[in-house]
C-alpha positions in Angstrom: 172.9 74.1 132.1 176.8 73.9 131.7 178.0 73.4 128.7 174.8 74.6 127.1 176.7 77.4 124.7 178.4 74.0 123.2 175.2 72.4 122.3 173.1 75.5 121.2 176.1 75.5 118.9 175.8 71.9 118.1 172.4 72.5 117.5 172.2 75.4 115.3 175.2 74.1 113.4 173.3 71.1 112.7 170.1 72.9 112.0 172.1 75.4 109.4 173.9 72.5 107.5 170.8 71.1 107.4 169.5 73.7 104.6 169.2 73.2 101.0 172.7 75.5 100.0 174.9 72.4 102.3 173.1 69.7 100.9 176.0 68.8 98.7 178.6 69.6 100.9 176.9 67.2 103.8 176.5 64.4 101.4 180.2 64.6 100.7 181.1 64.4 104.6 178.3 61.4 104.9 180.1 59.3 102.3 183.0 59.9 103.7 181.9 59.1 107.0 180.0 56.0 105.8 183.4 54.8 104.2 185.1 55.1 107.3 182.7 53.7 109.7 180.1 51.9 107.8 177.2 52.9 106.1 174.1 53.9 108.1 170.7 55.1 107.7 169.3 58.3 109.1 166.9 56.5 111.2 170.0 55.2 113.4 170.3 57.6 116.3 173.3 56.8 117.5 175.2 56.8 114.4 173.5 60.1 113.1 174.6 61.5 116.4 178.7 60.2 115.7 178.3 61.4 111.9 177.0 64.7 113.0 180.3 65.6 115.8 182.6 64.0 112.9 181.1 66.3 110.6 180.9 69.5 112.5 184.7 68.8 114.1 187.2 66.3 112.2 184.7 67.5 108.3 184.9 70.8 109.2 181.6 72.4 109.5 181.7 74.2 112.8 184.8 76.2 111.1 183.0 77.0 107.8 179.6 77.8 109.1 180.4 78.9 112.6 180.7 82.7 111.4 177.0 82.8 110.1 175.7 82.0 113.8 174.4 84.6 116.1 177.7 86.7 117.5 176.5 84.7 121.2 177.3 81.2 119.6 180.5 81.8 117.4 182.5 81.3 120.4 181.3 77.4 120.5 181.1 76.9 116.9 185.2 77.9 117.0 185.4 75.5 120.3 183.8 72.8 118.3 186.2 72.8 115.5 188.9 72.0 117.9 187.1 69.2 119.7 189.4 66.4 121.5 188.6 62.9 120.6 189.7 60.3 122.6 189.4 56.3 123.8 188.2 57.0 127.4 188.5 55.4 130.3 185.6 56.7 133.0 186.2 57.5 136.3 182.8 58.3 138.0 182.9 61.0 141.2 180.5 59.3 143.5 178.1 62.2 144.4 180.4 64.8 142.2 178.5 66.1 139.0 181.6 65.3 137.0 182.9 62.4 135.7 187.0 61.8 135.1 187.9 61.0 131.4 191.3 59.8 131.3 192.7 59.7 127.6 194.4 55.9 126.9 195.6 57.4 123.9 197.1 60.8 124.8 197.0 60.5 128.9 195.2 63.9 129.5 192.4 64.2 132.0 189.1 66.1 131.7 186.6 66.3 134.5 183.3 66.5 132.4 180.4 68.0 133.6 178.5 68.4 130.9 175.9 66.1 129.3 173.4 66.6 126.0 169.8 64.8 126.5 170.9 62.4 124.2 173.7 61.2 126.0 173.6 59.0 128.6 174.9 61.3 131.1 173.7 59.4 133.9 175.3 56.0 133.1 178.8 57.9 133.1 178.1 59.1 136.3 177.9 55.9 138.0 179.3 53.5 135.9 183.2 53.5 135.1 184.2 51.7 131.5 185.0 52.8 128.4 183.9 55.6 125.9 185.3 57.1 122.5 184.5 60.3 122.2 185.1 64.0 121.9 185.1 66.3 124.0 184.8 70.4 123.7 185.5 73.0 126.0 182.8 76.4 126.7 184.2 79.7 126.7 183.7 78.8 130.8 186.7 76.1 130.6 183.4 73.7 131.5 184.1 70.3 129.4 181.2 69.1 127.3 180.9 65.5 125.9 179.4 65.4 122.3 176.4 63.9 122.0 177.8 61.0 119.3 
């Protein structure tokens, strides 16, 4: 799957901050989060998903814990920490498996072709609108969408 370096990154940064030694350290970036954005509860998909990217890119986690992945992974856990957010405007590719994000903010344009599970990858493939979100490139130059 493209972009699948990104999320096994995702994933096992996720999985590693979940342990006991960055419980503090997570409970720090969740406040903060919460203060930003509202507070949430852990049962809230969605905003679990957004605390998680703004953790592991804008708090920092991909950087610090990136190192301590297997040496097959590092190179998305660095890619992560530079993540691009953006306010989106979709362009879908009708029959393309790539969908134009066109940056309101900054005016750069990604063609993203890759989608978590959790996202809903197949909404932004037919359906134009709006989206903010970051995005990550693979050591491939493929553009991933985070899943929050």
């Amino acid at each position: 799957m493209a972009g699948s370096s990104v999320f096994a990154a995702y994933d096992a940064l996720v999985a590693l901050a979940g342990a006991p030694a960055h419980a503090g350290r997570v409970e720090r970036l969740r406040a903060a989060f919460g203060e930003r954005a509202g507070s949430f509860s852990l049962s809230d998909e969605r905003r679990t998903r957004a605390f998680w990217d703004a953790a592991l890119t804008r708090g920092g986690l991909a950087a610090e814990l990136g190192p301590s992945l297997p040496a097959e992974l590092r190179l998305a856990a660095r890619a992560l920490a530079s993540a691009h957010r953006g306010l989106f405007q979709l362009v879908p590719d009708a029959g393309a498996q790539r969908v134009v994000f066109e940056d309101l903010w900054s005016g750069a344009i990604f063609r993203v072709g890759a989608f978590d599970d959790a996202s809903a990858a197949g909404s932004f493939r037919h359906e134009g609108g709006f989206c903010d979100a970051r995005l990550v490139a693979d050591e491939g130059a493929e553009v991933a969408l985070l899943p929050g």
